[in-house]
C-alpha positions as CSV (number, residue, x, y, z in Angstrom):
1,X,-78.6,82.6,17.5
2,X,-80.7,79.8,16.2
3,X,-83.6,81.2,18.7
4,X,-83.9,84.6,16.6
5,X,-83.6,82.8,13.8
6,X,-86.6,80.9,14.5
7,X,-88.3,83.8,15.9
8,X,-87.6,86.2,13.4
9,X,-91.0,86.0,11.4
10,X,-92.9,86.8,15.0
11,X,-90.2,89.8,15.8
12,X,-90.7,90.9,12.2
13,X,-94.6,90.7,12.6
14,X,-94.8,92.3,16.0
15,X,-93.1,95.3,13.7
16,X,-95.5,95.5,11.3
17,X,-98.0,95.5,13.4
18,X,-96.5,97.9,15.5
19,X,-96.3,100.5,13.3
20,X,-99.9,100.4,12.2
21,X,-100.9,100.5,15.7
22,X,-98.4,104.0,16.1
23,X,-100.9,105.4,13.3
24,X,-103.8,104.3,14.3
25,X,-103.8,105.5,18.3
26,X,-106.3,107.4,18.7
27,X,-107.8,108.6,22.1
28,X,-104.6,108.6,23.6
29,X,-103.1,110.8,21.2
30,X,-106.0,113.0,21.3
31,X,-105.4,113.7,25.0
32,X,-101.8,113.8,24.9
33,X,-101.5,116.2,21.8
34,X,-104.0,118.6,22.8
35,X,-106.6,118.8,20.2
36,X,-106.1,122.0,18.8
37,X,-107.5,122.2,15.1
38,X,-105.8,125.0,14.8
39,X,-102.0,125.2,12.9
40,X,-99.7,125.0,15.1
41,X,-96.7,127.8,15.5
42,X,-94.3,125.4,17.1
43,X,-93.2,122.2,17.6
44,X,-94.6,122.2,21.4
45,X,-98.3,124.0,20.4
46,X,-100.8,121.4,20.6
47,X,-102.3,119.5,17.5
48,X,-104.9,117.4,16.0
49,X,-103.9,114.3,14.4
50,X,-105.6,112.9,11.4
51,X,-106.7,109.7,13.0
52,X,-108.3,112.4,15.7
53,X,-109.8,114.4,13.3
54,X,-111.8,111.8,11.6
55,X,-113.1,110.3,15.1
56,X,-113.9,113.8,16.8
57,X,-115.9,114.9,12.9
58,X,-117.2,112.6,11.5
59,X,-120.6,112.3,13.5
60,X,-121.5,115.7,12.7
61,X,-120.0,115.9,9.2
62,X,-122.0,116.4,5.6
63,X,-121.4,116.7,2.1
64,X,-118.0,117.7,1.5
65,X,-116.8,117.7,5.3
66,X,-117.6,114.3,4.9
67,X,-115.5,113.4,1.7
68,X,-112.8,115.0,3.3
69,X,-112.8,112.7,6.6
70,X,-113.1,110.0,4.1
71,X,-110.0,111.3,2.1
72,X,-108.0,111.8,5.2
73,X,-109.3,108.1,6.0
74,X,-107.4,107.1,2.2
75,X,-104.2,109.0,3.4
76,X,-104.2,107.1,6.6
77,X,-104.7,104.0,5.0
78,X,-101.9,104.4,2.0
79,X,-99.7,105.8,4.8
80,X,-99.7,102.1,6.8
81,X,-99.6,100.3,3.7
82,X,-96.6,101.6,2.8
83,X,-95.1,101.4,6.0
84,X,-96.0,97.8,5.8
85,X,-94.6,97.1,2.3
86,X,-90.8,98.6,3.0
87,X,-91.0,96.0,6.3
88,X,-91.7,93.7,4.0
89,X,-89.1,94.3,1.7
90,X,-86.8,94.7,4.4
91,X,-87.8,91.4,6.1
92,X,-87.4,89.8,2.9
93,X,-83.9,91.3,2.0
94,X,-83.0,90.3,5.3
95,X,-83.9,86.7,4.9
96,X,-82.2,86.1,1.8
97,X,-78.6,87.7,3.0
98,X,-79.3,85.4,5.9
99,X,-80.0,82.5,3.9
100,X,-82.7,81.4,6.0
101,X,-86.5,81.0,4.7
C-alpha cells in the first residue's frame, strides 16, 4: 500500500500521457484503419483519422484546405487538453479523499 502511494504521481502521469499518445498515433492507425476518406457505412468500413488526415494533406494543401488541416489540428489539440484536465481533476480528487499530497 505505501508503494502506490508513493508511486501514484508516476501511475497518474503515465495516464496522462497515455491518452495523448492514443490521439496522437498516427502511422499505425493509418495502416490499421484503412485510409478511406470516404464516410464510412459501418462500424467495420475503413476510416481516416483526423491525426491521418492532417499528415497524409497537408503537403499538398492550399488556401482553405490548409485552414482546415489547421482547424482539425485546433480540435485535436482541445481534444487532449481536455482529456488531460478531467485526469487532473481526477488525480487531484483522488489525492485529497486519500489524504495524501
Amino acid at each position: 500500500m505505501v508503494m502506490l502511494k508513493a508511486a501514484r504521481s508516476g501511475i497518474v502521469s503515465a495516464a496522462i500521457l497515455s491518452m495523448g499518445r492514443a490521439v496522437g498515433e498516427t502511422m499505425a492507425v493509418i495502416m490499421v484503419a484503412g485510409n478511406s476518406p470516404d464516410l464510412p457505412n459501418s462500424i467495420l468500413a475503413p476510416v481516416r483519422t483526423l491525426t491521418s488526415n492532417i499528415a497524409l494533406e497537408m503537403g499538398y494543401s492550399q488556401g482553405e484546405h490548409k485552414q482546415a488541416l489547421f482547424a482539425t489540428g485546433v480540435t485535436l489539440f482541445m481534444m487532449i487538453m481536455v482529456l488531460n484536465i478531467l485526469a487532473l481533476r481526477l488525480s487531484g480528487q483522488r489525492r485529497r479523499k486519500g489524504g495524501a499530497a
